[in-house]
Gaussian input, Z-matrix of N, CA and C with variables (Angstrom, degrees):
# hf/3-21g

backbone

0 1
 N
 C     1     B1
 C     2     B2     1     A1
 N     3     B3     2     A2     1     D1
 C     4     B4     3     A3     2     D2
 C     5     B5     4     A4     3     D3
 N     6     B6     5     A5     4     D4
 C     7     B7     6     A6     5     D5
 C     8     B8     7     A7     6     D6
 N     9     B9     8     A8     7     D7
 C    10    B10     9     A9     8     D8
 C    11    B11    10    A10     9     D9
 N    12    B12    11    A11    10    D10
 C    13    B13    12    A12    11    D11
 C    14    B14    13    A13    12    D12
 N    15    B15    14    A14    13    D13
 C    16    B16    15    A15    14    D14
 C    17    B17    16    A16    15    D15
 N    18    B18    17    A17    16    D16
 C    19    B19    18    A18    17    D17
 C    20    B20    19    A19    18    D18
 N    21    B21    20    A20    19    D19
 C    22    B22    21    A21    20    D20
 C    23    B23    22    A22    21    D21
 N    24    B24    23    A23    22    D22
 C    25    B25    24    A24    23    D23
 C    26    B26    25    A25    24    D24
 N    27    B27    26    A26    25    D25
 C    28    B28    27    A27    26    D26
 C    29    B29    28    A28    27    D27
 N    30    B30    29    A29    28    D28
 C    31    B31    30    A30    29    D29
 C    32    B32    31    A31    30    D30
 N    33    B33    32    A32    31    D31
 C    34    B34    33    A33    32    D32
 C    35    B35    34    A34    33    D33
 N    36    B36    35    A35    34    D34
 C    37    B37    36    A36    35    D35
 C    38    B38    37    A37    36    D36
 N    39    B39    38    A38    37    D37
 C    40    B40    39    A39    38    D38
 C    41    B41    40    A40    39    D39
 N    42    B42    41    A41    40    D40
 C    43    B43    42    A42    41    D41
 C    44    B44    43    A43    42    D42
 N    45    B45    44    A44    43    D43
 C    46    B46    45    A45    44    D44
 C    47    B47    46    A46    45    D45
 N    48    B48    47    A47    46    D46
 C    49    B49    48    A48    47    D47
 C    50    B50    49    A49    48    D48
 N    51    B51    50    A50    49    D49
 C    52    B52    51    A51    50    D50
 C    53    B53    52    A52    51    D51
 N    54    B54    53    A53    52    D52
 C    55    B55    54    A54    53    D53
 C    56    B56    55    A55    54    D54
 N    57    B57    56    A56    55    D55
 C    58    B58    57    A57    56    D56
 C    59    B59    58    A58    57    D57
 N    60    B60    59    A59    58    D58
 C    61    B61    60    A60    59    D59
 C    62    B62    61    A61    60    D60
 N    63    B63    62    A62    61    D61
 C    64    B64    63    A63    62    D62
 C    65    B65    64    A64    63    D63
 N    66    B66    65    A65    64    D64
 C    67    B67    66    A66    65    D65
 C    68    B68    67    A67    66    D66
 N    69    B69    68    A68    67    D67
 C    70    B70    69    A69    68    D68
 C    71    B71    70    A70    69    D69
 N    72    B72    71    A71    70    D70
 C    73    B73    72    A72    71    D71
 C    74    B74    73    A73    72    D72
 N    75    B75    74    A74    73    D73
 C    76    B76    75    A75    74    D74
 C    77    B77    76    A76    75    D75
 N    78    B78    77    A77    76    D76
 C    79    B79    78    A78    77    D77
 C    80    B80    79    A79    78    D78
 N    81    B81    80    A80    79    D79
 C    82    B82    81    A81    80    D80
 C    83    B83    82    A82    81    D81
 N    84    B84    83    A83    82    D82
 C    85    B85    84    A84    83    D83
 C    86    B86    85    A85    84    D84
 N    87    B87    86    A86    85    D85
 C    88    B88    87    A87    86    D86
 C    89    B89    88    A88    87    D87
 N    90    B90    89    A89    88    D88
 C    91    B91    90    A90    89    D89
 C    92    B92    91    A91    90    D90
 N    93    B93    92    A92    91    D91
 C    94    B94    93    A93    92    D92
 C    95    B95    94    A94    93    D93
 N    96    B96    95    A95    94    D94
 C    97    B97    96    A96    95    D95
 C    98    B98    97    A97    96    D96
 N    99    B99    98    A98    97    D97
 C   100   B100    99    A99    98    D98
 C   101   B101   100   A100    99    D99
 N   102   B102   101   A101   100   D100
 C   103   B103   102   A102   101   D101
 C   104   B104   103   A103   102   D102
 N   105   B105   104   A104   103   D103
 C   106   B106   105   A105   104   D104
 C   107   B107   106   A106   105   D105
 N   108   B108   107   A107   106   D106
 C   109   B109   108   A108   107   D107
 C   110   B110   109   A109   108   D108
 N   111   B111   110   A110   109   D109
 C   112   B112   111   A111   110   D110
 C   113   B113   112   A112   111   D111
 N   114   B114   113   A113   112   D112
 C   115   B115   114   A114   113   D113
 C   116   B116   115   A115   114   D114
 N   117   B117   116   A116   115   D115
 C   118   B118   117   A117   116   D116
 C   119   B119   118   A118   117   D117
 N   120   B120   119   A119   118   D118
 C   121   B121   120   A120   119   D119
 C   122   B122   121   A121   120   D120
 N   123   B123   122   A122   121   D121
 C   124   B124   123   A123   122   D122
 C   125   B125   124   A124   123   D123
 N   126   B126   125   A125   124   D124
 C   127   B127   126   A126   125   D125
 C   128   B128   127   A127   126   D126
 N   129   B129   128   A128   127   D127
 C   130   B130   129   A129   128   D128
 C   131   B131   130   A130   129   D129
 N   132   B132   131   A131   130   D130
 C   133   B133   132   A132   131   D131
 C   134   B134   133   A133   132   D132
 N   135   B135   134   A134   133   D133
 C   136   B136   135   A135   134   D134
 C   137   B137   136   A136   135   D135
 N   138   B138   137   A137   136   D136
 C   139   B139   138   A138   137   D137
 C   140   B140   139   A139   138   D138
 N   141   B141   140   A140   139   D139
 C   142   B142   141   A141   140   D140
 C   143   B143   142   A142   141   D141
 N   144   B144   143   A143   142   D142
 C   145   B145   144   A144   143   D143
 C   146   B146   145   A145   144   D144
 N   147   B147   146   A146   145   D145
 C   148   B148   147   A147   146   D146
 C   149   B149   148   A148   147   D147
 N   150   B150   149   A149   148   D148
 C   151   B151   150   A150   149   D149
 C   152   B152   151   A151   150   D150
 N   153   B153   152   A152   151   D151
 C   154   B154   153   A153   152   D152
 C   155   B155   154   A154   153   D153
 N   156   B156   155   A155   154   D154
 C   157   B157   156   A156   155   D155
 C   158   B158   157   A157   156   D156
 N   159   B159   158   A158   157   D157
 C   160   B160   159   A159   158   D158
 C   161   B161   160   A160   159   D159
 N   162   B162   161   A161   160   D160
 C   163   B163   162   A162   161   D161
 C   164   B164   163   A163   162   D162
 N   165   B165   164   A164   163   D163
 C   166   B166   165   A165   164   D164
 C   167   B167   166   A166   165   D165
 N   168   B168   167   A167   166   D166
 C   169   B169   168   A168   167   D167
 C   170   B170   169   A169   168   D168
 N   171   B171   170   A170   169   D169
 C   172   B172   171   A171   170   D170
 C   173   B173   172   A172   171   D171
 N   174   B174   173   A173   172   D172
 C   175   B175   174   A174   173   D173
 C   176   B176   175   A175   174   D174
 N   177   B177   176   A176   175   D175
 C   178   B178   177   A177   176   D176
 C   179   B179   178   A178   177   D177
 N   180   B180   179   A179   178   D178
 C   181   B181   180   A180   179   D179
 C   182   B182   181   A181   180   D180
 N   183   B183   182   A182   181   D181
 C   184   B184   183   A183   182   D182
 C   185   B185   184   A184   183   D183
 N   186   B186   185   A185   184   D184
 C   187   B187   186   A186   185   D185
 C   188   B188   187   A187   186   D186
 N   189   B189   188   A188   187   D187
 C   190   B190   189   A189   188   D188
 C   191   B191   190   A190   189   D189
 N   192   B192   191   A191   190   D190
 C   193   B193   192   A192   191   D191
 C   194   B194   193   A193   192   D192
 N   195   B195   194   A194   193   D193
 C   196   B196   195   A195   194   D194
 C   197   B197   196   A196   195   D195
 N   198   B198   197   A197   196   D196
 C   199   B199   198   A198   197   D197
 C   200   B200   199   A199   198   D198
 N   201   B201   200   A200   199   D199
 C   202   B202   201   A201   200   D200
 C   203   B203   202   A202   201   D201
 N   204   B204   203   A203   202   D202
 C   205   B205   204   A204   203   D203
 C   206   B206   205   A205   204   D204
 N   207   B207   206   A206   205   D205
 C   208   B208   207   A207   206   D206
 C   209   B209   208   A208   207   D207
 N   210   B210   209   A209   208   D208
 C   211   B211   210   A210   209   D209
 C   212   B212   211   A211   210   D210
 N   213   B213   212   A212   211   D211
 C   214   B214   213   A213   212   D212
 C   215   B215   214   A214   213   D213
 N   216   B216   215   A215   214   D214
 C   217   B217   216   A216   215   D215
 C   218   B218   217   A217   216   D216
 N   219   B219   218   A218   217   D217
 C   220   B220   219   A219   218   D218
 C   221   B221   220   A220   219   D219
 N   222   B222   221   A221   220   D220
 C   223   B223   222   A222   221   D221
 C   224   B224   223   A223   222   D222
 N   225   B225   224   A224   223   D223
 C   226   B226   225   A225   224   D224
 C   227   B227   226   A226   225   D225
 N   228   B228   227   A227   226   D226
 C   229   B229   228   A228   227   D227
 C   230   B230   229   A229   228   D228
 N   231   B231   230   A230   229   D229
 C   232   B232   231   A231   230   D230
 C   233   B233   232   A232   231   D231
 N   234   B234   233   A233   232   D232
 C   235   B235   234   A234   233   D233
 C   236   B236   235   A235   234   D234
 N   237   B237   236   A236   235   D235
 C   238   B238   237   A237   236   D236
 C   239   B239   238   A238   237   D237
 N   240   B240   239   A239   238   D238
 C   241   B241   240   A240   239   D239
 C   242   B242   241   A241   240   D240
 N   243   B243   242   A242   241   D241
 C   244   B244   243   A243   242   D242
 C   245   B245   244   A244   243   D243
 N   246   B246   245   A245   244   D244
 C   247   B247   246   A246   245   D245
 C   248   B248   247   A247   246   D246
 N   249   B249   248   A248   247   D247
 C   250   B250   249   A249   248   D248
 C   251   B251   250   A250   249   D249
 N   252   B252   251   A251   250   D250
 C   253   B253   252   A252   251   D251
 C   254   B254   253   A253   252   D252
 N   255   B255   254   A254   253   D253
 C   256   B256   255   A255   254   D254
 C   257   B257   256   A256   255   D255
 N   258   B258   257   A257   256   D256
 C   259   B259   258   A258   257   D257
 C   260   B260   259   A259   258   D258
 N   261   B261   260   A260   259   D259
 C   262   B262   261   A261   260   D260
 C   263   B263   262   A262   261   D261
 N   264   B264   263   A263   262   D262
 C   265   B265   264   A264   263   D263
 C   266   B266   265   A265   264   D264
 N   267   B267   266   A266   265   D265
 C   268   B268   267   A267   266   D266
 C   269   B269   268   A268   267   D267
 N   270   B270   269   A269   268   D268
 C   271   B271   270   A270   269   D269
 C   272   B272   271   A271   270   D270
 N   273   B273   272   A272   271   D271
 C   274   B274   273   A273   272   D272
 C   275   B275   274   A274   273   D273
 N   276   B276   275   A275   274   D274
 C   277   B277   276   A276   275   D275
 C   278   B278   277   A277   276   D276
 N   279   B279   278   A278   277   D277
 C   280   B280   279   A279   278   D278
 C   281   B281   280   A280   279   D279
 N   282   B282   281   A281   280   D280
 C   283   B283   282   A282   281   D281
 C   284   B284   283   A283   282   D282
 N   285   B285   284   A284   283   D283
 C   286   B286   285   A285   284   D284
 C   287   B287   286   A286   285   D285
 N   288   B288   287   A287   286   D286
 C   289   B289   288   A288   287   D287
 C   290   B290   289   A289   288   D288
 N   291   B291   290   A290   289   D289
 C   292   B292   291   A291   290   D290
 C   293   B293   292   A292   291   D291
 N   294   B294   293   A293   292   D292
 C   295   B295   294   A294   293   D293
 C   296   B296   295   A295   294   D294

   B1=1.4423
   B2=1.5217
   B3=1.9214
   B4=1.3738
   B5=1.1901
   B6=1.7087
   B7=1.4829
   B8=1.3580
   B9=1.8696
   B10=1.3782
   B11=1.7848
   B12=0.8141
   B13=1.6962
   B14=1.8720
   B15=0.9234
   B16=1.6908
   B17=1.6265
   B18=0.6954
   B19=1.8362
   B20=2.1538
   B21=1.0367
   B22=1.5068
   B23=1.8806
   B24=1.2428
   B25=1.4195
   B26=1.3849
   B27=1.4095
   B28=1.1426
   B29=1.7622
   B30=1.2649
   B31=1.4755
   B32=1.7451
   B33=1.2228
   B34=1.5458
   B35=1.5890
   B36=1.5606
   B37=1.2826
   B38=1.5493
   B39=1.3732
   B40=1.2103
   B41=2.2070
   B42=1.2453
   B43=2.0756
   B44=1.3645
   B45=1.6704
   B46=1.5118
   B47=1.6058
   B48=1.3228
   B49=1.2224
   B50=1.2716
   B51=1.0638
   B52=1.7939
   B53=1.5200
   B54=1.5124
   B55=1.1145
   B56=1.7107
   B57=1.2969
   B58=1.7252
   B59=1.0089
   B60=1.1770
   B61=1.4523
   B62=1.7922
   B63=1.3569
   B64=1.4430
   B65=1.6123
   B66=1.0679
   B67=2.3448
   B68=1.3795
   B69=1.5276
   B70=1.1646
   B71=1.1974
   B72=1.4340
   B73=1.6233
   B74=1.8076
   B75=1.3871
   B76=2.1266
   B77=1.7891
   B78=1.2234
   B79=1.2999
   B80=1.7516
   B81=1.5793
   B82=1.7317
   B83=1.5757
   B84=1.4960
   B85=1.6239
   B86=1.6020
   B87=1.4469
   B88=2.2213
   B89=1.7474
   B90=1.1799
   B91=1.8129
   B92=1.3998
   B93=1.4764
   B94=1.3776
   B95=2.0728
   B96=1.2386
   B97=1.7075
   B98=1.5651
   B99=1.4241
   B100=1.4565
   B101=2.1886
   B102=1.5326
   B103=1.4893
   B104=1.9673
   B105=1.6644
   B106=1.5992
   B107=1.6849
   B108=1.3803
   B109=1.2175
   B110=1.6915
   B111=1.2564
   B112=1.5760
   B113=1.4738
   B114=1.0976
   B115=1.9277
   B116=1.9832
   B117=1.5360
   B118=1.9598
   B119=2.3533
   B120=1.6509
   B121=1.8133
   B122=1.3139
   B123=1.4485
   B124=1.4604
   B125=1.8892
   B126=1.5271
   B127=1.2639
   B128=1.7071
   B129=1.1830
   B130=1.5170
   B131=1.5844
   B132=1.3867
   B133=1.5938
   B134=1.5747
   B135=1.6834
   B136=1.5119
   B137=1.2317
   B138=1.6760
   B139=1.6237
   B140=2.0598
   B141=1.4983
   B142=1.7535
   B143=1.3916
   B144=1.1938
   B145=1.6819
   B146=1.7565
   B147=1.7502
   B148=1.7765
   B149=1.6835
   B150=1.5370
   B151=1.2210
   B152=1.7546
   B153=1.2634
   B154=1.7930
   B155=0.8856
   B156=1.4804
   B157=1.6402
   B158=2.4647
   B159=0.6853
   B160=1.4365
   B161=1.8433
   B162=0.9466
   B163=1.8898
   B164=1.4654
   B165=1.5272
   B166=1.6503
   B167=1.5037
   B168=1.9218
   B169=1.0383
   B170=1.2059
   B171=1.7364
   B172=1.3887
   B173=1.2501
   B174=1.5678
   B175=1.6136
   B176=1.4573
   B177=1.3195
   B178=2.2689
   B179=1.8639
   B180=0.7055
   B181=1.6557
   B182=1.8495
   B183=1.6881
   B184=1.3481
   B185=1.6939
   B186=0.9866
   B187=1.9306
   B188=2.0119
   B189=1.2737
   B190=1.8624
   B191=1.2895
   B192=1.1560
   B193=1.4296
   B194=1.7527
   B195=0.9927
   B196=1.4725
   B197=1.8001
   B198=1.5328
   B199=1.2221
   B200=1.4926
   B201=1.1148
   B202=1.7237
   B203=1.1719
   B204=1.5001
   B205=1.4553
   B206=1.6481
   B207=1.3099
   B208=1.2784
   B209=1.3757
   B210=1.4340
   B211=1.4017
   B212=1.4380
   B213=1.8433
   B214=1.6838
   B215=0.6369
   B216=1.4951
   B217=1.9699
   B218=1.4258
   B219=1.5354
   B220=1.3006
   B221=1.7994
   B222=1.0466
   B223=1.8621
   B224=1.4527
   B225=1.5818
   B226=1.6301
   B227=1.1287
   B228=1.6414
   B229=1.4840
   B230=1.7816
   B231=1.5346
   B232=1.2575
   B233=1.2505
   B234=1.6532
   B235=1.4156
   B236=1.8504
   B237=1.2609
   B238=1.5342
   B239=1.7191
   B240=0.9691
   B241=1.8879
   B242=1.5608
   B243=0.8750
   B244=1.4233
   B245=1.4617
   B246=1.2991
   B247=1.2511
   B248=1.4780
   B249=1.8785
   B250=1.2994
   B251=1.5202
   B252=1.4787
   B253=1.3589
   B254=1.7883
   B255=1.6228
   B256=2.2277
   B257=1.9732
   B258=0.7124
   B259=2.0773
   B260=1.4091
   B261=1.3996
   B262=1.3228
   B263=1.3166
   B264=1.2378
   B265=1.8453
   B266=1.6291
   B267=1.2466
   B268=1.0726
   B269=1.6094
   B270=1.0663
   B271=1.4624
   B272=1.8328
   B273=1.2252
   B274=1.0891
   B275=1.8812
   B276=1.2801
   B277=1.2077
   B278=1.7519
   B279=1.2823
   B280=1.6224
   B281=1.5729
   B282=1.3783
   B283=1.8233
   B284=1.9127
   B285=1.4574
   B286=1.4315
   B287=1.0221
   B288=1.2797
   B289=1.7747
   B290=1.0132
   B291=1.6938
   B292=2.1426
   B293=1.7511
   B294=1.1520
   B295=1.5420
   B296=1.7564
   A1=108.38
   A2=120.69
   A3=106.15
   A4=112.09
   A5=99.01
   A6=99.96
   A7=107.61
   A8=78.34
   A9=97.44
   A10=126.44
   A11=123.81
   A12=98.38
   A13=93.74
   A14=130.02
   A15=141.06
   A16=129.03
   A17=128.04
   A18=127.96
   A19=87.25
   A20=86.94
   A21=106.25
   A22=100.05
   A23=111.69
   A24=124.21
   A25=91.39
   A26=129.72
   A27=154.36
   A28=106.74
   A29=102.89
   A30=114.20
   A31=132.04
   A32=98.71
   A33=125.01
   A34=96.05
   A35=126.61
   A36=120.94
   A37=102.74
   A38=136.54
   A39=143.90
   A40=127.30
   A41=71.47
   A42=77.61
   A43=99.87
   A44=119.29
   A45=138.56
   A46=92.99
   A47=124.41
   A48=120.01
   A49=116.52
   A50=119.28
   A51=129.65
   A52=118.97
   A53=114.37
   A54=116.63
   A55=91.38
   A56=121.10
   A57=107.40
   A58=122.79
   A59=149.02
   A60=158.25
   A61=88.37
   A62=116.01
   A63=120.53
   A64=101.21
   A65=101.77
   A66=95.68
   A67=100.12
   A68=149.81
   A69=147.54
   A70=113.63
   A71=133.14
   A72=149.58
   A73=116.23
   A74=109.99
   A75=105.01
   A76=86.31
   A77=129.25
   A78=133.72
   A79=85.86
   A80=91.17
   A81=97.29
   A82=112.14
   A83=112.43
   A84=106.27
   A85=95.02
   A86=81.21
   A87=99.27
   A88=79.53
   A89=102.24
   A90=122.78
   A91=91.24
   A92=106.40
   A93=105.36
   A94=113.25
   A95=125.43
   A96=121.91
   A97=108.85
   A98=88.76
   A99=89.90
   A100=136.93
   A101=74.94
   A102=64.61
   A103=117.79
   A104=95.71
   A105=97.98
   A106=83.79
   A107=126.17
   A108=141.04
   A109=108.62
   A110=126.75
   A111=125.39
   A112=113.33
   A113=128.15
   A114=102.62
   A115=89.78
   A116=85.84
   A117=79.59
   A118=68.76
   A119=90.87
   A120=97.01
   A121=102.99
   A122=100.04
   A123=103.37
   A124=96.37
   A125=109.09
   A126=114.06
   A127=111.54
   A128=118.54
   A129=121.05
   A130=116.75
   A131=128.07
   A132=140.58
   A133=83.26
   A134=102.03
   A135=121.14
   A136=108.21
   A137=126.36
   A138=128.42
   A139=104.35
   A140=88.74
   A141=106.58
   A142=93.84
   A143=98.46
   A144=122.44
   A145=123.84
   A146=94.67
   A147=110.43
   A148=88.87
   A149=97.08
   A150=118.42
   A151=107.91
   A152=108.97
   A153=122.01
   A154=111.60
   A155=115.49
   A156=112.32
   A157=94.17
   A158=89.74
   A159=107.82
   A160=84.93
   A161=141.62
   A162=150.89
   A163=96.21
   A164=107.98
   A165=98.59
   A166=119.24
   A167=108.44
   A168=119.15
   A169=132.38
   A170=94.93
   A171=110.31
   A172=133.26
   A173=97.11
   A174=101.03
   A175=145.57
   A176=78.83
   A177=84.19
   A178=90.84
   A179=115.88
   A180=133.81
   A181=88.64
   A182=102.72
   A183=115.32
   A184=111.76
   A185=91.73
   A186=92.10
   A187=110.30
   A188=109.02
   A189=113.16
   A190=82.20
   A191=136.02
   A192=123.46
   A193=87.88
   A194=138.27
   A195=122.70
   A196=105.78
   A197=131.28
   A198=121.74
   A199=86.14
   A200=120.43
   A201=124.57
   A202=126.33
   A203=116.14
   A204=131.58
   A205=106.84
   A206=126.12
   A207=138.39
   A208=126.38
   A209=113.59
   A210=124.07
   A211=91.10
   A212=117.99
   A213=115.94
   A214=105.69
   A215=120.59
   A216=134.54
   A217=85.91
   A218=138.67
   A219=152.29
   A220=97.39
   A221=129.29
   A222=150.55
   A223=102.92
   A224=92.74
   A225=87.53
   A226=129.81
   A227=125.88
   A228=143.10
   A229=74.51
   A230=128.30
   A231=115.53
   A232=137.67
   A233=106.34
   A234=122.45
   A235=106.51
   A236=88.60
   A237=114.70
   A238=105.52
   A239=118.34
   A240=130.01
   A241=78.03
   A242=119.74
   A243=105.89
   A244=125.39
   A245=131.13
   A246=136.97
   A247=137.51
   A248=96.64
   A249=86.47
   A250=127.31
   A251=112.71
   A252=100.05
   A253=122.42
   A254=85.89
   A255=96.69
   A256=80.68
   A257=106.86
   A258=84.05
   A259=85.80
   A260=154.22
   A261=134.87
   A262=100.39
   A263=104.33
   A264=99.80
   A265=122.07
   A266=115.04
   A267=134.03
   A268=116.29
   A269=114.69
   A270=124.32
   A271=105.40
   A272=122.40
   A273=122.44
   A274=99.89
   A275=124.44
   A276=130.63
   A277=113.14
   A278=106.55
   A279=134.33
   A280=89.57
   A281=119.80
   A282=115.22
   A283=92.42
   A284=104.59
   A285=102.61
   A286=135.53
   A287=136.41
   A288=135.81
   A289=134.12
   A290=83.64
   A291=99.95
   A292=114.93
   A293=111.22
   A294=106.18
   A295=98.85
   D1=123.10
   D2=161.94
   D3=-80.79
   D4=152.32
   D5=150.94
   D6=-149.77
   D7=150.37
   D8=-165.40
   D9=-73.01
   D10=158.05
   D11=-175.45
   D12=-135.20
   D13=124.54
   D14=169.73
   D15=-111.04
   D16=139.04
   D17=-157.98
   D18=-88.64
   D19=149.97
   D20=-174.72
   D21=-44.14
   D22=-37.77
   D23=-161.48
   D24=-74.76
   D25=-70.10
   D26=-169.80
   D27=-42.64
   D28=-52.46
   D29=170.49
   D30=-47.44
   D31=-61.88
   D32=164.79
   D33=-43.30
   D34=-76.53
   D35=-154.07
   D36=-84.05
   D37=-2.75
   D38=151.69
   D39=-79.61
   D40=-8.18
   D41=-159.93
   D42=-19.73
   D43=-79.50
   D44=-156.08
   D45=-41.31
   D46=-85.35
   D47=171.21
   D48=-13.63
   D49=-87.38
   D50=170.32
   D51=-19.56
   D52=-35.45
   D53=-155.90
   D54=-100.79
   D55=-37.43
   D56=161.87
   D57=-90.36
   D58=2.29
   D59=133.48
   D60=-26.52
   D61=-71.89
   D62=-152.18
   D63=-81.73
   D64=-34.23
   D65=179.15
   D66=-76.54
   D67=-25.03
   D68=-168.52
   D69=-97.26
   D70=-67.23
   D71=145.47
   D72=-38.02
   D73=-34.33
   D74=167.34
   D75=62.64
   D76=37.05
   D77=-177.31
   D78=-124.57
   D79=138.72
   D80=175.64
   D81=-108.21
   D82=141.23
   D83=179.98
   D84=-108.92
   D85=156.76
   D86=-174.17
   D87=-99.70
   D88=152.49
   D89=165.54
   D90=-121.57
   D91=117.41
   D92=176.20
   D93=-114.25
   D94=157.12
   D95=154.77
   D96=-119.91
   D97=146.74
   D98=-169.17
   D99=50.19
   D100=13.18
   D101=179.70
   D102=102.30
   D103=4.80
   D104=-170.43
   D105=-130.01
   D106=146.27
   D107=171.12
   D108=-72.58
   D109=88.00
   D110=161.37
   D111=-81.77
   D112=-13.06
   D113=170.34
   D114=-163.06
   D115=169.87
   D116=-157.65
   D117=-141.92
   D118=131.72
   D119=167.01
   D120=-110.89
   D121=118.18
   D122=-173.42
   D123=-118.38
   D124=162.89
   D125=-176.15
   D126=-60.99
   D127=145.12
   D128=167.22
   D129=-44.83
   D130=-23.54
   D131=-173.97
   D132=-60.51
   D133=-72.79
   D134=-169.00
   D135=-44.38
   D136=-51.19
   D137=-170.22
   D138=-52.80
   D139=-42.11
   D140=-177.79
   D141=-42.91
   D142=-92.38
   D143=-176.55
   D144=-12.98
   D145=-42.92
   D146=-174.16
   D147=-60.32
   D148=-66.70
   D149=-148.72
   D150=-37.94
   D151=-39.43
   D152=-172.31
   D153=-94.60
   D154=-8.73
   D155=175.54
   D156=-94.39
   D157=-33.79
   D158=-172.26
   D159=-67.01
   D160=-78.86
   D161=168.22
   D162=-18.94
   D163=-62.95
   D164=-164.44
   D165=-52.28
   D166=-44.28
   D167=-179.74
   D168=-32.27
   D169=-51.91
   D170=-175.14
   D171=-92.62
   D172=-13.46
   D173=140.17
   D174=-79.19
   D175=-5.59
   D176=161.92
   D177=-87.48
   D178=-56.54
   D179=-165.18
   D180=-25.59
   D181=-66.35
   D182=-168.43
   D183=-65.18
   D184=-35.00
   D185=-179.44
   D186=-82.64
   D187=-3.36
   D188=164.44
   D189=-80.45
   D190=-72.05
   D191=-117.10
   D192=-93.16
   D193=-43.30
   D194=-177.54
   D195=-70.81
   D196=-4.66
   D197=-174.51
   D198=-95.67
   D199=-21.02
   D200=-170.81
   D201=-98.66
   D202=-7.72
   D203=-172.78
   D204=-40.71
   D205=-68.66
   D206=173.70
   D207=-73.61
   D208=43.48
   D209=-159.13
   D210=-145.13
   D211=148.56
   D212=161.26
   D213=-60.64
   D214=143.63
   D215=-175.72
   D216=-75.58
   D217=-56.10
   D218=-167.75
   D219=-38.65
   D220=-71.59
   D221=139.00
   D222=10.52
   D223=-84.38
   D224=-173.71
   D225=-84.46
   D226=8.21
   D227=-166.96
   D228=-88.46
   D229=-65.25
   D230=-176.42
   D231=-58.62
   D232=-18.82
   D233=169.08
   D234=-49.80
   D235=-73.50
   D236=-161.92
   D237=-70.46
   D238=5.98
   D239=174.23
   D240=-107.09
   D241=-96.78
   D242=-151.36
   D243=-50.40
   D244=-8.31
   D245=146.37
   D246=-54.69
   D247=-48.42
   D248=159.37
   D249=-89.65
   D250=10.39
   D251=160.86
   D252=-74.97
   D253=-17.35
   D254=-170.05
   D255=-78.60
   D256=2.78
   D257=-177.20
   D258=-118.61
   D259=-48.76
   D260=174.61
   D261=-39.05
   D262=-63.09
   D263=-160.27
   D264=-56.96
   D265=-43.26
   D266=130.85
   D267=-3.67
   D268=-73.98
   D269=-167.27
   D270=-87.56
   D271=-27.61
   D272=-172.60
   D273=-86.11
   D274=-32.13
   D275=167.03
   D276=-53.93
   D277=-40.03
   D278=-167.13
   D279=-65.72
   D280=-39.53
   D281=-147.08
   D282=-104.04
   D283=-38.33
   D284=167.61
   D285=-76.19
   D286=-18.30
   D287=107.59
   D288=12.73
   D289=-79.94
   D290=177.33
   D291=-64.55
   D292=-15.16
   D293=-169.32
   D294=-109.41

């Protein structure tokens, strides 16, 4: 995937361009100052996509913490570390496989 990257200045007097570049191409541009990325225009598919991936999260998020309410936070901070280390590993086994 390219992406495009434009200086804050560059952006402003480019937008329109910028803005079908990114609905036609589904390619995201970084708006950067100084050289640091402050806002990224990504296609509406992509905005979709964040948004439900961002929902799911926080509905696992919400269903730990009410199964855990009455539990040491200390407990399940170790629960849930060592789990996601069994799915890294997991996945890093998965990719060294494939290659």
């Amino acid at each position: 995937m390219l992406i495009q990257r434009y200086s804050a200045q560059d952006a402003r007097v480019n937008l329109a361009d910028i803005l079908g570049a990114v609905y036609y191409t589904k390619n995201p541009v970084l708006v950067e100052k100084r050289g640091r990325p402050v806002a990224a225009v990504i296609s509406p598919e992509d905005f979709d996509w964040l948004r439900r991936e961002k929902e799911k999260v926080f509905a696992v998020i919400d269903r730990i913490q009410a199964r855990s309410s009455d539990r040491d936070p200390d407990e399940v901070l170790s629960e849930v570390t060592a789990e996601v280390e069994e799915v890294r590993q997991s996945l890093y086994e998965k990719r060294r496989r494939a290659n």
